[in-house]
N, C-alpha and C positions, 0 to 999 in steps of 0.2 A: 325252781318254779315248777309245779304239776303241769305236769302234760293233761292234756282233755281231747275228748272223744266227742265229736257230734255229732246229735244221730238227728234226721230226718226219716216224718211219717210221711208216704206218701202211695196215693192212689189219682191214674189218670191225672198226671200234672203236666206233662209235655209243655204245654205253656208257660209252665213258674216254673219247674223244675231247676233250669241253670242257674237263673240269676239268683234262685236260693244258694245253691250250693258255692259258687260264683260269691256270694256274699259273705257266708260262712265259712269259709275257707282260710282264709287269714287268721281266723281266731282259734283256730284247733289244731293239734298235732294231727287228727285223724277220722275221718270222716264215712260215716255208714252210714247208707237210705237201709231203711226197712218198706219194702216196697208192698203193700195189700190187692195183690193178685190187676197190677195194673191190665186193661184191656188196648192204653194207645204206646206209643214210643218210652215212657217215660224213663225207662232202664236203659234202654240203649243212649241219651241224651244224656244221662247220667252218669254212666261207667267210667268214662273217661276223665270224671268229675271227681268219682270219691275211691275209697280204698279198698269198699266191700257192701256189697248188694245182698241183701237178706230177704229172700221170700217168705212172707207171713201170710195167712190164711186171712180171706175176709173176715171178720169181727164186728158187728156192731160195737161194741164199747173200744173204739180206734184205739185212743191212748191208753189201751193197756196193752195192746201192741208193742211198745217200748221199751217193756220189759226182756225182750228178747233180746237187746241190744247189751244188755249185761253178760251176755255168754259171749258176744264176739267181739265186746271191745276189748283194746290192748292196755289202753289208760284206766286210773281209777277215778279220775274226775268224767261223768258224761255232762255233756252238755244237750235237750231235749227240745227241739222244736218240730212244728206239725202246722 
């Protein structure tokens, strides 16, 4: 069975941030936020949550953000939500 990586985009989420990750969890060996320069808690709610925290620079075109999650997943399956 492939092991799988999930990555989460996320900027100023504090609110949703757990119960994403909380939900994705079960279904991936391994789990990365890529986070875009959050300004409230959103990391620290989250840390505890996943395997590894990636700071990305703000972007207007978000989900090309995700492509950075290619360098620091362990799996070759990603799994991409935002």
């Amino acid at each position: 069975m492939p092991m799988i990586t999930g990555t989460i985009l996320a900027r100023n989420e504090r609110r949703e941030i757990r119960e994403a990750l909380v939900s994705l969890r079960p279904h991936v060996d391994e789990l990365l936020l890529i986070d875009m320069e959050s300004e409230d808690d959103t990391c620290d709610v989250a840390r505890p949550l996943v395997d590894k925290i990636i700071s990305h620079p703000l972007i207007q075109r978000f989900d090309s953000a995700r492509n950075v999650a290619f360098e620091h997943a362990s799996n070759d399956w990603l799994l991409f939500t935002k």
